[in-house]
Structures are given as C-alpha cells and as structure tokens.
C-alpha positions in Angstrom: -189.9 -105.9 -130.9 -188.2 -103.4 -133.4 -185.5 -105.2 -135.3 -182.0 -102.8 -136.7 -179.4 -103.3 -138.3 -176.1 -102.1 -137.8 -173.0 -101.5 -140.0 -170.1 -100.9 -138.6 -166.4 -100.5 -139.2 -163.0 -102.3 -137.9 -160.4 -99.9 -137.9 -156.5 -99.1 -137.6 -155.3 -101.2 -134.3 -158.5 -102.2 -133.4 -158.4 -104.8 -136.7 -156.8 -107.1 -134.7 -159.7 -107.4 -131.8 -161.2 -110.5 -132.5 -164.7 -111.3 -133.2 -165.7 -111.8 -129.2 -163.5 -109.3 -128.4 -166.5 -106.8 -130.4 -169.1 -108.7 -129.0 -168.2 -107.7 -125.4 -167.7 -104.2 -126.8 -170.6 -104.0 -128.2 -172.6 -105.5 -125.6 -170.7 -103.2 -123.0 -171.7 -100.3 -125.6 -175.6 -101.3 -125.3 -175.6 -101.0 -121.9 -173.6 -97.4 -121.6 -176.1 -96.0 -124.6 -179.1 -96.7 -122.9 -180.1 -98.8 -125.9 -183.7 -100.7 -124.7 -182.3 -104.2 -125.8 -184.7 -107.0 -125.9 -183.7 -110.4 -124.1 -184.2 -113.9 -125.0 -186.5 -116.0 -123.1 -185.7 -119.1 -120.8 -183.4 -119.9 -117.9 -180.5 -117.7 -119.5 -182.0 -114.8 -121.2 -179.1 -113.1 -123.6 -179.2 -110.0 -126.0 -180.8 -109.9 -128.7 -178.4 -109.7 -131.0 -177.3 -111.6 -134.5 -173.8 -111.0 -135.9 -173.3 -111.6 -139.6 -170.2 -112.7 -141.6 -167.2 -111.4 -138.9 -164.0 -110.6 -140.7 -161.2 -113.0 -139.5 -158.9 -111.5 -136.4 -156.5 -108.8 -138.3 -158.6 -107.7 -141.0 -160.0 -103.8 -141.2 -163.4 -103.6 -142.7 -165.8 -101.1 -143.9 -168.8 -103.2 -144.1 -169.7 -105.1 -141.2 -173.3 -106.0 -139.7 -175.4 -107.4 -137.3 -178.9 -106.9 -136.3 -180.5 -106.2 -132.6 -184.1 -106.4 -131.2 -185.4 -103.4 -129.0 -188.1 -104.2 -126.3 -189.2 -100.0 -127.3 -189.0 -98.1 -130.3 -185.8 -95.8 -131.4 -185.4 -93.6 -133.9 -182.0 -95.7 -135.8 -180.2 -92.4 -136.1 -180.2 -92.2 -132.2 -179.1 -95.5 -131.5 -176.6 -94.7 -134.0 -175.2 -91.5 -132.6 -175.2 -93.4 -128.7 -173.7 -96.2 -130.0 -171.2 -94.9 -131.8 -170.1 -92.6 -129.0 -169.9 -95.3 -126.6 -167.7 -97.5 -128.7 -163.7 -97.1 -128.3 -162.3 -95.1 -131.7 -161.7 -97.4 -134.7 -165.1 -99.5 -134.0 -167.3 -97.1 -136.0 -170.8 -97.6 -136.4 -171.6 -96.2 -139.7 -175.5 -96.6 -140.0 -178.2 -98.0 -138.4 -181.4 -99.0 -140.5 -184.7 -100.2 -139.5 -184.9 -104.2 -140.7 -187.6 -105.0 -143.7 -188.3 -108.3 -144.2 -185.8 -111.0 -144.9 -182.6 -112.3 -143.4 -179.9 -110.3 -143.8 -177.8 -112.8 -143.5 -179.5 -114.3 -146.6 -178.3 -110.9 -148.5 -174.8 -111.2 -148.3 -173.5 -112.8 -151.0 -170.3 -111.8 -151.2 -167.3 -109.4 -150.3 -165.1 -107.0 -151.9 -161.5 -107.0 -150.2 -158.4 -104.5 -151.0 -155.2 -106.5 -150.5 -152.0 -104.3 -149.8 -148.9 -105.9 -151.4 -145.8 -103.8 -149.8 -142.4 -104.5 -151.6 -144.4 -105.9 -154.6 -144.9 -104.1 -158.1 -148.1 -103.7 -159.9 -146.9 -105.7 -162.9 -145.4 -108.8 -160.6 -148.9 -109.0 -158.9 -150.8 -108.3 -162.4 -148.8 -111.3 -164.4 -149.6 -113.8 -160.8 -153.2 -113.4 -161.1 -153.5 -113.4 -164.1 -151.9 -117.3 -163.6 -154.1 -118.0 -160.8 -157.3 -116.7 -162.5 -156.7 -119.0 -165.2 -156.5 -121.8 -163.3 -159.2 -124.2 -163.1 -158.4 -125.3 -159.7 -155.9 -123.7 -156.6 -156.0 -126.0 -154.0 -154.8 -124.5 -150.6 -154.9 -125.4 -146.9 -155.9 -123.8 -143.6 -155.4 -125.3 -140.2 -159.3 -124.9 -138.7 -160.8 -125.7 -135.6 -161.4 -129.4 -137.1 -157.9 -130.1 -138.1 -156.6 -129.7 -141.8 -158.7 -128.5 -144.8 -157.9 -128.9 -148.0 -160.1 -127.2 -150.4 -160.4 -125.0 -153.8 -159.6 -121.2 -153.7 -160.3 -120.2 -157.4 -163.7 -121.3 -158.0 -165.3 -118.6 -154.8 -163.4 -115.9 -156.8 -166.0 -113.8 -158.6 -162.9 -111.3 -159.8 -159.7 -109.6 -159.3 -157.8 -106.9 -160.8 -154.7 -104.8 -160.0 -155.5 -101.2 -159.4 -153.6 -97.6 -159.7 -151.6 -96.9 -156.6 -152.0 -93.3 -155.3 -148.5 -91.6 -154.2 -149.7 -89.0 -153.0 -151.1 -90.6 -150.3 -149.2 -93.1 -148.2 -150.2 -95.5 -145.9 -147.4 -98.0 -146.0 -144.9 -98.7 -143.3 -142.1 -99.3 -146.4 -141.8 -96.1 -148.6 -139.0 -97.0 -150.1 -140.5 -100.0 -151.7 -143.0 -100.6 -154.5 -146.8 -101.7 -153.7 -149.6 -103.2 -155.3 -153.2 -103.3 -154.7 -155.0 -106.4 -155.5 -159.0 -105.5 -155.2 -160.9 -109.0 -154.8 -164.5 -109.8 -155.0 -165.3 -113.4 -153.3 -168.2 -115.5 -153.1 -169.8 -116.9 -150.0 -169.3 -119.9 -149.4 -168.9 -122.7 -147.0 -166.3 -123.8 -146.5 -165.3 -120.2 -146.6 -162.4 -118.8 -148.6 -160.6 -115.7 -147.2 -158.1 -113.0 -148.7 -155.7 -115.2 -147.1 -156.3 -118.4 -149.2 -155.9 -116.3 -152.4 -152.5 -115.4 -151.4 -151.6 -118.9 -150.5 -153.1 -119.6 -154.1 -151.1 -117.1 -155.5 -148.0 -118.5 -154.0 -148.8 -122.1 -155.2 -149.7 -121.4 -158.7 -147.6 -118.1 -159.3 -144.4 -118.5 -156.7 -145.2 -114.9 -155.7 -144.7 -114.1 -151.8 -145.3 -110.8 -150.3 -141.7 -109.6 -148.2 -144.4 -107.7 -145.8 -147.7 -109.3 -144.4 -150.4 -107.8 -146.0 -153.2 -105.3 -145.6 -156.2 -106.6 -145.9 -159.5 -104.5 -145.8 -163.1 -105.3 -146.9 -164.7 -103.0 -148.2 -168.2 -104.0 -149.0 -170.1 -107.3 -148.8 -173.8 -107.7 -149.8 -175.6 -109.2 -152.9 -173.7 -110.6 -155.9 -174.7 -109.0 -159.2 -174.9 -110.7 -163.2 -171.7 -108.7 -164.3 -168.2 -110.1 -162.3 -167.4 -108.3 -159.6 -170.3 -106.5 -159.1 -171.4 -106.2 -155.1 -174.4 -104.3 -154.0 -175.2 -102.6 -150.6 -177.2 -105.1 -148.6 -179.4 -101.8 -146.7 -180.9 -100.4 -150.0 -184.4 -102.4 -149.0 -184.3 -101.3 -145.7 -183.8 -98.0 -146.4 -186.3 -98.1 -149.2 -189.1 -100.4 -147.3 -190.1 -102.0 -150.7 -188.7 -105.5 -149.3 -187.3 -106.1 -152.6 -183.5 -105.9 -154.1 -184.6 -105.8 -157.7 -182.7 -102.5 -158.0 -180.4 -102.2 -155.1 -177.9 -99.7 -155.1 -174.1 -100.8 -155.6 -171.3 -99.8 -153.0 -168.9 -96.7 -153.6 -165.6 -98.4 -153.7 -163.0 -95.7 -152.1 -159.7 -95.0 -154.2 -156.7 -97.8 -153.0 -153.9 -95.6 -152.0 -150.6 -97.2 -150.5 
C-alpha cells in the first residue's frame, strides 16, 4: 500500500464546514478523482484514510493534513491536481507528499494562528498580552462534549506578539475601525487549548473584548523548535526521504493584513 499525505487549506465560507462535513467532501472527492483508495479489512471495510489535528468549525487554515493509503501507486502530484479539482473552491489541496517513516501525527507539535481583532488598536491588544503572558496561570472554561472544563490557557502558549497591520490591503468587514493582529504559536496538548481560550484568557486577565468576533486562521502547525515561537513544516522528511527532522525547514509566515 502507498501511504500520502495531504495538506490542505480551509478557506473563505467554507471555514465554517465542520470537520465531517470535509470528510464527506473529501471522501466524495476520492471517488470523483479516480484516486485507487485502499479499504480496511473486516465486516465494514472504510477508506483508508487518517485525519490529523482538524481546526475547530469556523476557523480558516493553511495547514491542514491527513494521510491516505492507495491499493496502486500514483505519482502525488496527480493525486494532487485530481483532488484538488474535485474539491468545491476554498477546500484547497496544496501538496501531496509520499509518507517516510513516522507518524505524522507524532510531528505536529504545534500551531501558529493569526487572530483578527476588528475595532481593537494595536497598542490595546499589545499592553493585554503582555498581562496575560506574564501570568503564571489563565484559567478558562469551555463547554465540551463531557460537560464543563476548567483548565490553564497560558502554560500551551509557546508565544505571541502584535504585528504591523497592512492598510493597503483590507480584508475587514469594519473599515472604519482600528485592527490588530495577534500572531500565536500554541503547543499541543491534551486537553487542547484553542485561539479561542486565549481570548477568553485575555478577557479574564486583561478585561479586553473584541466588539467583532474574530478571525482566526492557522497558518502552520508542525514540529516545535528551541527558540519560542519557532514552527517547522512537518513535510521536509518526506520530501527529503532522509526520515529524519534534524534540519527541517521552517514555515513562510504570510504578511497579516486587515
């Protein structure tokens, strides 16, 4: 069986389709391509296919993945190209790999998210963090499927930093207001802590509430590196075939415009 893996994007309207809601998509997508899928054995056989780390429902991402098995051998830049084309416009499949050795699942560490602030300036969003970074504990809670969690949303955050707004490019739905960029690197862990708990965080420890819900988009996720804040692309020993990520190759992270 030849193993792949996928990354793919969530994009514009399609953010808001839901984790099954790609699944079906994309299993719907294998069967338009013509992509040889392998099936599980048993009374049920099912795709074979292994989703990593789903963004939560509403979220755009950059840097999503998941792995299939083929039952014959494609060149990945086919499946790609197939894939991609049967796929409805905003779920993008940006690069398909063949799988070295390893989980991949094992390789992704962490995520880098850009958080869009409208109606908030850079300097009121600068002087909150800068609160809730210092804190040695930000308890928040999230309803889950389990009932009410209570748990720490500082200690997952590897960094987080204000950036420069562009204004010559605008992607805001409120022009007439001020914006921020927050750009947040977070580890992995369980239970997990999403863009979401940081702002409940930052309204605990710093009072500071967005007028607009936010816009939230990861933009990398992969291997955690020794400086703060530093993610690397989880593909570079794939690509490479030396099944080793002693020298992986760290994401471009686009310029944040508003």
């Amino acid at each position: 069986m030849q193993r792949l893996r996928v990354r793919y994007a969530k994009r514009d309207r399609l953010r808001f389709s839901s984790h099954r809601d790609f699944a079906r998509a994309f299993e719907r997508a294998l069967r338009r391509a013509g992509v040889p899928i392998a099936f599980s054995a048993g009374f049920s056989p099912h795709p074979k296919v292994s989703y990593a780390n789903a963004a939560p429902t509403g979220v755009a991402s950059e840097a999503e993945y998941l792995e299939i098995g083929l039952a014959e051998r494609r060149e990945p830049d086919e499946v790609r190209r197939a894939l991609d084309a049967a796929l409805p416009p905003g779920l993008d499949v940006l690069e398909v790999v063949e799988a070295a050795a390893g989980a991949l699942a094992d390789r992704l560490e962490a995520s880098v998210w850009r958080i869009q602030l409208d109606g908030l300036d850079r300097e009121t969003v600068a002087a909150g963090l800068a609160k809730f970074l210092a804190s040695d504990l930000v308890e928040v809670e999230r309803m889950t499927k389990n009932g009410l969690r209570r748990f720490d949303a500082r200690a997952a955050v590897a960094s987080a930093e204000t950036l420069d707004v562009d204004p010559l490019v605008s992607g805001s739905a409120h022009q007439d207001e001020p914006c921020a960029i927050i750009k947040l690197v977070v580890r992995h862990v369980t239970p997990a802590v999403r863009p979401d708990d940081v702002l409940s965080g930052l309204r605990r420890v710093a009072d500071l509430t967005p007028p607009h819900p936010p816009r939230v988009t990861r933009l990398a996720q992969g291997p955690l590196g020794a400086a703060a804040g530093e993610v690397y692309d989880p593909l570079a020993v794939d690509r490479s075939g030396e099944g080793s990520i002693e020298v992986p190759r760290p994401d471009r992270v686009a310029g944040p415009a508003c």
